[in-house]
N, C-alpha and C positions, 0 to 999 in steps of 0.2 A: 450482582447477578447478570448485567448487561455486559455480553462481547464488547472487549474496551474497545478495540478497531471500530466494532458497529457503533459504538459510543462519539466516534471518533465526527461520524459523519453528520453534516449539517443538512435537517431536513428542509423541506419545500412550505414555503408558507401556505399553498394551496393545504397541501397535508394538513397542517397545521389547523385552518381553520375550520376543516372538514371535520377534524378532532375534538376542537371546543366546540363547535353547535352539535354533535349528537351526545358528548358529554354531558352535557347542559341538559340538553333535550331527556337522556338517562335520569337526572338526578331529580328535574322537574318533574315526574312522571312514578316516583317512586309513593310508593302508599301503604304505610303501615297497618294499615288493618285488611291489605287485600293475603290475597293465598300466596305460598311461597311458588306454584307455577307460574303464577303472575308475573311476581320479579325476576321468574328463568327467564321468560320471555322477553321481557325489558332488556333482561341484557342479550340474549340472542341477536336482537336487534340493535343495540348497539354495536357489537360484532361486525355482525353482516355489514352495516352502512360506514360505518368507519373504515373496515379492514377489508374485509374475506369474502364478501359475496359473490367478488367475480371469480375465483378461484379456490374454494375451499367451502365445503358443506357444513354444514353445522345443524344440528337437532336432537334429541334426545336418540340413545341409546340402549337398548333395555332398560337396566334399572338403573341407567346413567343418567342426573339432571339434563346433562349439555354435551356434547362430545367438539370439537373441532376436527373435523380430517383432513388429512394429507393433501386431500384433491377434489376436486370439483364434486366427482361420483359419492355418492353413499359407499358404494363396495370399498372405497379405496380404506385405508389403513385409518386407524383414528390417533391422531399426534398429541391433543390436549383432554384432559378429562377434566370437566369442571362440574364441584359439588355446589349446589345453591342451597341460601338458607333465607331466610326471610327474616327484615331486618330486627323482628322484634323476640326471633327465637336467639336469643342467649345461650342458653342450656347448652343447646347442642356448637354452638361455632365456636370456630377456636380462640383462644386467647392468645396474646406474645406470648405470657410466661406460663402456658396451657394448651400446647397442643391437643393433649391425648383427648377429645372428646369427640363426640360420634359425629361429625363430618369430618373429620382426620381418619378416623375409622373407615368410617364409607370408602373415601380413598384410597386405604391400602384393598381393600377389596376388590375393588375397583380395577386398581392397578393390576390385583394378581391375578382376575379376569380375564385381564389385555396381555399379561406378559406369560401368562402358563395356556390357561384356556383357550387364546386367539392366537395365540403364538405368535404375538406382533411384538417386532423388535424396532417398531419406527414412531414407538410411545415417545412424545420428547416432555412434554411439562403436566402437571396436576395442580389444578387450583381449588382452591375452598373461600369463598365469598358469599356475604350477605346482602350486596352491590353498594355497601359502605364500605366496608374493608375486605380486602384479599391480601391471603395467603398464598404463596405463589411456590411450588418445588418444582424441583429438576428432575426429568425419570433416570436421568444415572446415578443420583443419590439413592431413589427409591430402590434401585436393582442391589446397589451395594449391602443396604441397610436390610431390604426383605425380601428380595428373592435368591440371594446369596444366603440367607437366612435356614437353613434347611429342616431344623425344627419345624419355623412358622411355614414351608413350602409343603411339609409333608400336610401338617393337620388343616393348610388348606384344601391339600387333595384328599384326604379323608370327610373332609366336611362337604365337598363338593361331592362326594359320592355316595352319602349320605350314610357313612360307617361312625357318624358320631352320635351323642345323646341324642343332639337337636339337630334338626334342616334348618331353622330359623335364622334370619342376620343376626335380629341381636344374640342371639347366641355366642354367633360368630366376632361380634364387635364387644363384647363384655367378658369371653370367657377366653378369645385366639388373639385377636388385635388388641386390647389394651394392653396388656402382659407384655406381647412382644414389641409395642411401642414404649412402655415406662424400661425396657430394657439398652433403647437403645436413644432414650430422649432427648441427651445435653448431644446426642450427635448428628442430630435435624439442623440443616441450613434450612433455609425459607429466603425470600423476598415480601416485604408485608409493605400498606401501603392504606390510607383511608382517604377515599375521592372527595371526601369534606376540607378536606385541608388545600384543596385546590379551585372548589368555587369560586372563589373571588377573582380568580386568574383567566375565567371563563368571558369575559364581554369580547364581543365581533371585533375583528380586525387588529391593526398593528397595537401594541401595548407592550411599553417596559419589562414586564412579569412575564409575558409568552414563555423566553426562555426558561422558568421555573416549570413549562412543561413538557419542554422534551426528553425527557428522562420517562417518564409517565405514558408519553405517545409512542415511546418506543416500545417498554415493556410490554406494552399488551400487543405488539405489532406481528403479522405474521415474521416476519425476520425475526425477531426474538422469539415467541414464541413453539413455531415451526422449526427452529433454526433454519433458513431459507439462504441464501447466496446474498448480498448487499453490495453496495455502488464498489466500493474501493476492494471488493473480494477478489485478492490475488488467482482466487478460482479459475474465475470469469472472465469472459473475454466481453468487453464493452463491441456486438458485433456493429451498429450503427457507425460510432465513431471510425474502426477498422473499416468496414467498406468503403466510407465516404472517405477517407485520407487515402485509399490507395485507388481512388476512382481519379483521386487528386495529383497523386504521384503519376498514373498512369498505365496501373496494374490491375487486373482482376482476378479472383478466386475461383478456379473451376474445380472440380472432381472428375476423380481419371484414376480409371484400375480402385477404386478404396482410398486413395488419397485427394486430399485438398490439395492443389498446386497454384502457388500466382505466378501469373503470366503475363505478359504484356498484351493490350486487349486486340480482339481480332480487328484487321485490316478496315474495314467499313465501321467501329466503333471509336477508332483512334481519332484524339485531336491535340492537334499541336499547341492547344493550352496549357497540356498535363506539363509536368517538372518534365519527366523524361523525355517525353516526343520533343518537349520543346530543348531539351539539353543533347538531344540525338541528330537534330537538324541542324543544330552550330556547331556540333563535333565534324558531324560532316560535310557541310558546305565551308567549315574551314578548316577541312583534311587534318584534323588534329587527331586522329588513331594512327598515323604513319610516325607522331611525336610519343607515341606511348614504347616502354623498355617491355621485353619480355611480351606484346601483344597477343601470342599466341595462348599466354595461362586467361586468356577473355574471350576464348572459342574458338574455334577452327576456322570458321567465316567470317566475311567482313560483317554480315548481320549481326551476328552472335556477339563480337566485339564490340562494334556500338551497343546493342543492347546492353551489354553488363557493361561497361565502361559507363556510360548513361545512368545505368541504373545506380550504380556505385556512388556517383555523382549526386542523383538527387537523395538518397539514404543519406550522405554527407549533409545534405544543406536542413533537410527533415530533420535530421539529430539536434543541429543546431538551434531551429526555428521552436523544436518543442522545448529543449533546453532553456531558452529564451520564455517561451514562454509561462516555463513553468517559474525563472527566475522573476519573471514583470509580475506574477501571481504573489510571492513572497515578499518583494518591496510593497507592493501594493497594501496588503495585509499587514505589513511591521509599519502602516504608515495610518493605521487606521482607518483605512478602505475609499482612502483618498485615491480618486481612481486617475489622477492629472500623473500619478508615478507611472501608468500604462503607457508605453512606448509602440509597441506591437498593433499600428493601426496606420492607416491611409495618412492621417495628418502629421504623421513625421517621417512615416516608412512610404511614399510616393508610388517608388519603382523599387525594382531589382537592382540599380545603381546604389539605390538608397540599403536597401540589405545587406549592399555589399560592402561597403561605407559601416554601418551597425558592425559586422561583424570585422574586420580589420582594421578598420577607423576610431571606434570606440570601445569594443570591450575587449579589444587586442593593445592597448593604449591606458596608458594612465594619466588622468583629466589632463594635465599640466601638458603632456605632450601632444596633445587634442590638437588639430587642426582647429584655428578659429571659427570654421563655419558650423563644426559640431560639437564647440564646447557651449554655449546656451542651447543648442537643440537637443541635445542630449546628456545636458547637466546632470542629470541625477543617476544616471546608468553606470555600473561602480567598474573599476578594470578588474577584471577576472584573471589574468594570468595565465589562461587553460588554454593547452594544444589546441582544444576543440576549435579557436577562435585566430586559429594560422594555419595558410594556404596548405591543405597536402601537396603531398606529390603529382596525387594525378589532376590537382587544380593547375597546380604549376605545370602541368605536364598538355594539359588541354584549354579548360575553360570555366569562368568563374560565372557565380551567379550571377554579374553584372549581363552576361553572354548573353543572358534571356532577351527574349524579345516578349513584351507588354501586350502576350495574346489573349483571347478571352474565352471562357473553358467555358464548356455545360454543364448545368448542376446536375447533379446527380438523382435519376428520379426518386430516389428513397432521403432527400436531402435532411437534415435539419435546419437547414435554415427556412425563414418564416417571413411570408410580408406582413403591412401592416393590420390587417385581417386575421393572423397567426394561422393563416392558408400556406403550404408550401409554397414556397416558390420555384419557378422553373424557367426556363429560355437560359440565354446564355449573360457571362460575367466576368469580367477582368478576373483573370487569374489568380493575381495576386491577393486581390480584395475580398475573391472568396477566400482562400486560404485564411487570412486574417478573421474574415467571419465567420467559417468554420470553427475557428480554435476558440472562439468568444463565443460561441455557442455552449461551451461547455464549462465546469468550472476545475479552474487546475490551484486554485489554493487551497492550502494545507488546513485540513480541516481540524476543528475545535469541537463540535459537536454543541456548543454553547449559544451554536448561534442559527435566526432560523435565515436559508437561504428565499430571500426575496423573489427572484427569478428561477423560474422552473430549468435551471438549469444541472445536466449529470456531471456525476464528478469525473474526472480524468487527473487519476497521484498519478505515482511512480510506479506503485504494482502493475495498474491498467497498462500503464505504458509498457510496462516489460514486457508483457502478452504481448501488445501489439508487436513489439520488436521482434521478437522471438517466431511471430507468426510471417512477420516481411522476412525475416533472416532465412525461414526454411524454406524460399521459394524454388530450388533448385531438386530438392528431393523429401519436397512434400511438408505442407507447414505444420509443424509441431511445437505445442505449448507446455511444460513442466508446470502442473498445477501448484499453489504455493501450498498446500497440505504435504506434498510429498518432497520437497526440497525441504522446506521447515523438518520434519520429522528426521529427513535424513542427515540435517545439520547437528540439529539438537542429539541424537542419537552419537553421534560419531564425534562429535568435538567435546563431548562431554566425557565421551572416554579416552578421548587424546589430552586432552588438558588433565586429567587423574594418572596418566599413564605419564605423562612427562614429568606431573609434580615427583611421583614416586620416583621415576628415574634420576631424579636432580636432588630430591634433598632423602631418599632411599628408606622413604614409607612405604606405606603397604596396604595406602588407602583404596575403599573397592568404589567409590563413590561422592560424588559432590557434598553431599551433607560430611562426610567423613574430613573432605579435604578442608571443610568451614571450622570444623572443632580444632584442628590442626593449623590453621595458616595465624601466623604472627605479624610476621612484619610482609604490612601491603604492598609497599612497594619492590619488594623480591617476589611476591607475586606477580604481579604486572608485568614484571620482567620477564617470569619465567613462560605465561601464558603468552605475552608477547614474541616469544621465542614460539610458537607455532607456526609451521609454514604449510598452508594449503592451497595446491594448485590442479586446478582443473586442466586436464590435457584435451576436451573438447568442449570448451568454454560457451560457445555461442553466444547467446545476449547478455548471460553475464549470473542468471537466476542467481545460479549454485553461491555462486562467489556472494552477492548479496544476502543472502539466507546464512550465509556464517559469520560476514560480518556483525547483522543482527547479533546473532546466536552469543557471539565472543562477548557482545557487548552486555549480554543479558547474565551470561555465567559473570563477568565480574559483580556486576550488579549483585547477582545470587548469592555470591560468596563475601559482599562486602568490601569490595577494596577498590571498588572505582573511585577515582579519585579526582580532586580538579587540577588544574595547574599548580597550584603548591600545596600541594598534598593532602588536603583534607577531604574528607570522603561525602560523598551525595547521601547524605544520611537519611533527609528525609523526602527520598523517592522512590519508587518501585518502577524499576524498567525490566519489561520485559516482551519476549516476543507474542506477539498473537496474530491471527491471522498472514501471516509469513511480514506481519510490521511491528518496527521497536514502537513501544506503546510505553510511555513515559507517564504517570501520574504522579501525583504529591499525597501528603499524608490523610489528606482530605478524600483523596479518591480522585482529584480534579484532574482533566488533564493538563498538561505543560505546552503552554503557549506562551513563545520568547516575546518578553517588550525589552528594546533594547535603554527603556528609562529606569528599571526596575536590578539594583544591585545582583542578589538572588537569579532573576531569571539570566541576566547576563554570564553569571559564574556556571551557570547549568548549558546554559546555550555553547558558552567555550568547549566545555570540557565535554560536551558530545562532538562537536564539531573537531576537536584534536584526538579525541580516540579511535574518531573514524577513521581520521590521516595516518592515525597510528598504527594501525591495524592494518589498512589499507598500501600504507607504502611498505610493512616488513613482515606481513602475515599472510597474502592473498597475491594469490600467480593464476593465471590463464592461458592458455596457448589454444590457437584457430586457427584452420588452412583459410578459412575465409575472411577475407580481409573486412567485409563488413560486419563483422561476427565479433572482429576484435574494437572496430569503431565504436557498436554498438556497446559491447560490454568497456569498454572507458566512458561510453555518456551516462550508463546507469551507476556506473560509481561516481562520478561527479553528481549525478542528483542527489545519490544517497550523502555526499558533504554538503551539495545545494541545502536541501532541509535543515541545515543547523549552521546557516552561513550567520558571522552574527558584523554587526558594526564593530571594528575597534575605537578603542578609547584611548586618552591620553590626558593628561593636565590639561590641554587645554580644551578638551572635547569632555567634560563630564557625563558621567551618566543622569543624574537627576538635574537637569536644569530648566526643567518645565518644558511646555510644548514646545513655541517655538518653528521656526521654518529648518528642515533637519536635510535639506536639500547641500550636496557641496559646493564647500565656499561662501554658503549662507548662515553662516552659525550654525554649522550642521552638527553633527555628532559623531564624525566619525567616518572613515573609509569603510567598506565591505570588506570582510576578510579574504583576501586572495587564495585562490585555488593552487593545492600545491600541482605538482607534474606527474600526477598516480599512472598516464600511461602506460611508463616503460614497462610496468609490471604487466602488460599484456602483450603478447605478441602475435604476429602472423608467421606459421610455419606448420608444419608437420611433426605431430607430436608424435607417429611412429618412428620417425628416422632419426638417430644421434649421430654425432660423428666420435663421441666416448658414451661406453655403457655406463650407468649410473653409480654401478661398485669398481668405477676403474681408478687406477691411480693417476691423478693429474700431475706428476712432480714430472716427469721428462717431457711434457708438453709443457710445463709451466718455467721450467729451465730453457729452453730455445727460445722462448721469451723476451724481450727487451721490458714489458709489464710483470706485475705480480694483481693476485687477487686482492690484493689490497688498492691497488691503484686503482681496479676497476669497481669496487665498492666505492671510493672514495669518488669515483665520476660520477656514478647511479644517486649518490649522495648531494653531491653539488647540482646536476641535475634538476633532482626533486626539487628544489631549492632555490632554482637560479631566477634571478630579480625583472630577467630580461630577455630578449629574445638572441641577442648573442651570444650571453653566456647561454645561454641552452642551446644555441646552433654546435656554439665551440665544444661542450662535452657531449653533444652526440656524435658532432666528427673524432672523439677522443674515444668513444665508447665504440663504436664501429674499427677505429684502428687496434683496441686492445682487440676484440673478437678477430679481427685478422692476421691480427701477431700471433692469436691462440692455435696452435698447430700441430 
């Protein structure tokens, strides 16, 4: 019943405990021979202090025991209907293998109160409880099952108008609702639950058992039951973390004309702390805009050009630093929350030398080729392989993050960070050092939901991140966010008919639909091929949303249809991946979610085979093009996250996978290297996706005759490319790929 995504996320122990003591405090309090208003009240009150008091009303409503609303106001809309019974009334509460009894009853009443009579369409759940057990339904079950119903909708309206035998309920619950509930009985979902089975789990403070109840704190939580927005909802824009990182950068958000704009902050606000002012002041005190090509696509003026040259510049090093640090998140986590695998801090990262060193030095490097001073400093940090982690152009062209000068910024008065009082803090701070306590403010590991978060810290995935990007990326003509509801639908919608549409085209069925193409597909691996053969490219790409939303999508139709498969060919049988909340959502036969140990055979074979389908998808299915060149940065750092998430240890004979704990560190009896990142860039470009120099139905054969190349030689570059081990051969086939395109004529 619980949003796997919202499942996904790990609560606050605060929460947590706030949970057990009015739990407890509910069940110590219950008394069977008082009135069944009695225990409304009990639980009303567990409600309010647990959950909803600050935001959501709760009280009886006519002849509703409980109502929950939408909002603080009475007026406002009511989301949950709850029927109370009192624990010793039997008779009437439901059974598992017995709903139809008159508190089920009451509730279709109830419901069709709220959905015909009140004409509220922002009903979300109905529950029936005797505050030992509840029953828990969904109002879009109930809308299907009985207000779709039009029998049971009309002789509601006749009973309500009083054109039948009797006015009375039970009339109504013995002669209109049972009938039409034993009609439609084996096809009732529920959520059912008895708070007795969870006493024992209830003592104060940290305890082994806790996690047995977050499952329990969730369900009853306004987010589940309100359905309300949650930490990693692709929705959402995390607005804290965005203001403070672009107070950081060096940007602020105004409104102008109806739109948000960020800008760089006004004249008497600005300080040469931020990335930018301090990246604009060494561009120009060492005249490096007179070394930039093409200067004029960076403004008209020399302001305008430092400013986006600058800005460009720290978007570069921000992509990297959160990159990083979502990767220090994930070793962290595969290490068992051994927090000495954290790299991302003052005691190894000093200066802006030292950053710059991390990123060129070390995860542009594989150990072996490590300058000595940074193979024990940063043993454990894996080589990456990835563009991300080599000079651009316009580093090469200007100036590196070493360039910075060790100035020290002002927090930001809305800051999160905390002294040791958990007073904001304020006055001024090494740049750098905030920045690192910024990011450690929040939490960026990949959540489990299994586990409870100790420190009150918000989460910050990959979704949060996209927001963010997408919100710096539109600062030019007003920042715009693609909510993940409406990318997800329109992935899911569209690739579902492209993938039905190709199979028919290829093997000259006549399927109208995915269940159609499941009864028909044989052999998997001709499927995979032929899904793989989809090409979807965005011609105005930006952060990347779209493109991530179908990789998902791709992944989830195989899943669907059954044929995903591992590395040698056997299929993920028993797993269910699928999208929710615009994130792949991976569970096992249990319902548990999938979280990789890299000591565990199973989690290993799962972890690969996400991790190669994404590549797989990603290097021969998914194109972008952007006139903004940060637009295309940006959308190659969000596809390296979405391979980050499933990056796994490789193995070998001499690296097993079960060989007990251990120190997993390299060169220490470790387990294995990091799977290296393959080269997905080239599949995004910077250019103008209105202008071609061939229309897209033209024939290429007498420009591919003047040729000294053929299409094949230039697949075979893009191929070796992806591929290449080292920073040569990748220099040498993009000067190979740049010479085919200039041959191309």
């Amino acid at each position: 019943s619980l949003n796997k995504a919202f499942l996904k996320i790990n609560p606050f122990r605060k929460d947590i405990e706030t949970f057990k003591k009015h739990l407890k405090n509910l069940i110590a309090k219950i008394n069977e021979s008082e009135s069944e208003e009695f225990h409304k009240n009990l639980i009303a009150d567990f409600l309010k202090n647990t959950y909803y008091s600050s935001n959501h009303f709760i009280n009886t409503k006519g002849r509703n025991d409980l109502v929950i609303h939408n909002g603080q106001d009475p007026k406002t809309s009511v989301g949950v209907i709850l029927e109370v019974k009192k624990p010793t009334n039997k008779s009437e509460m439901l059974k598992v293998d017995n709903l139809n009894t008159k508190a089920f009853q009451e509730l279709v009443l109830y419901f069709l109160r709220e959905r015909l009579t009140e004409k509220n369409l922002e009903l979300k759940y109905l529950i029936a409880t005797n505050i030992y057990e509840w029953f828990i339904f969904d109002a879009q079950d109930f809308d299907k099952l009985f207000h779709e119903n039009k029998t049971l909708v009309q002789q509601f309206t006749d009973f309500t108008a009083g054109r039948l035998i009797s006015k009375k309920t039970d009339f109504f619950y013995q002669e209109i609702a049972q009938p039409a509930i034993t009609e439609i009985a084996d096809k009732i979902t529920f959520t059912h639950f008895n708070i007795r089975e969870y006493q024992e789990y209830l003592q104060p403070g940290e305890n082994p058992n806790d996690h047995k109840l977050i499952a329990l704190f969730k369900l009853l939580s306004p987010e589940h039951l309100l359905k309300l927005p949650f930490a990693n909802d692709s929705n959402t824009l995390d607005k804290g973390f965005y203001h403070e990182l672009l107070h950081i950068i060096g940007l602020t958000e105004v409104k102008s004309g109806g739109k948000k704009l960020i800008q760089r902050k006004k004249l008497n606000e600005r300080n040469t702390g931020s990335l930018m002012e301090n990246a604009m002041i060494q561009l120009d005190s060492l005249d490096k805009i007179s070394q930039v090509k093409e200067v004029e696509k960076f403004g008209e003026t020399y302001q305008l050009q430092l400013f986006n040259i600058g800005l460009e510049l720290a978007i570069t090093w921000v992509n990297r630093i959160l990159f990083l640090k979502l990767l220090e998140a994930q070793l962290i986590k595969y290490h068992q929350n051994d927090q000495s695998w954290g790299f991302l801090n003052l005691h190894k990262v000093q200066n802006y030398d030292d950053l710059n060193s991390l990123f060129f030095s070390v995860l542009a490097r594989k150990p072996e080729d490590r300058n000595d001073s940074f193979k024990n400093k940063f043993a454990h940090i894996p080589y990456l392989n990835s563009s991300l982690f080599e000079p651009t152009e316009m580093e090469q062209a200007t100036i590196f993050i070493s360039n910075l000068r060790n100035e020290k910024l002002e927090i930001f008065p809305a800051t999160v960070l905390k002294d040791n009082n958990g007073k904001k803090r304020f006055g001024e701070i090494n740049a750098l050092e905030y920045l690192f306590e910024f990011l450690d403010a929040y939490d960026f590991s990949s959540e489990t939901g299994e586990e409870i978060q100790e420190e009150n810290k918000r989460l910050i995935n990959a979704a949060v991140l996209g927001l963010i990007f997408e919100k710096i990326n539109g600062y030019q003509d007003g920042s715009f966010f693609t909510p993940g509801f409406i990318t997800m639908y329109m992935c899911r919608e569209t690739i579902k008919r492209a993938v039905v549409q190709k199979f028919n085209e290829i093997k000259g069925w006549s399927c109208e639909n995915i269940d159609d193409l499941y009864d028909r597909i044989e052999d998997k691996k001709e499927a995979n091929r032929i899904i793989n053969s989809l090409k979807i490219c965005d011609p105005a790409v930006g952060s990347g949303h779209f493109l991530v939303s179908a990789l998902n999508e791709i992944i989830a139709i195989k899943s669907e249809l059954k044929i995903l498969l591992d590395r040698e060919g056997k299929r993920l049988k028993e797993y269910q991946i699928e999208v929710v909340n615009d994130e792949l959502i991976i569970t096992d036969e249990d319902g548990l979610l999938f979280e990789y140990n890299p000591k565990n055979k199973e989690s290993q074979r799962v972890q690969e085979t996400l991790f190669h389908e994404k590549q797989t998808i990603i290097e021969g299915c998914l194109f972008g093009v952007d006139i903004n060149p940060n637009s295309v940065k940006i959308c190659q750092l969000r596809l390296w996250v979405e391979l980050l998430k499933n990056a796994y240890y490789k193995t070998s004979p001499l690296t097993p996978l079960l060989q007990g704990e251990g120190n997993m560190r390299q060169g220490e009896g470790n387990m294995g290297e990091l799977e290296t990142l393959p080269n997905i860039d080239i599949n995004i470009k910077c250019g103008n996706s209105l202008i071609s120099r061939f229309a897209l139905d033209s024939d290429l054969r007498p420009a591919l005759n003047r040729s000294k190349y053929s299409i094949e030689s230039y697949r075979n570059a893009v191929k070796t490319y992806r591929n290449a081990e080292n920073k040569e051969q990748k220099r040498e086939m993009k000067k190979l790929i740049a010479d085919i395109k200039g041959n191309f004529k």
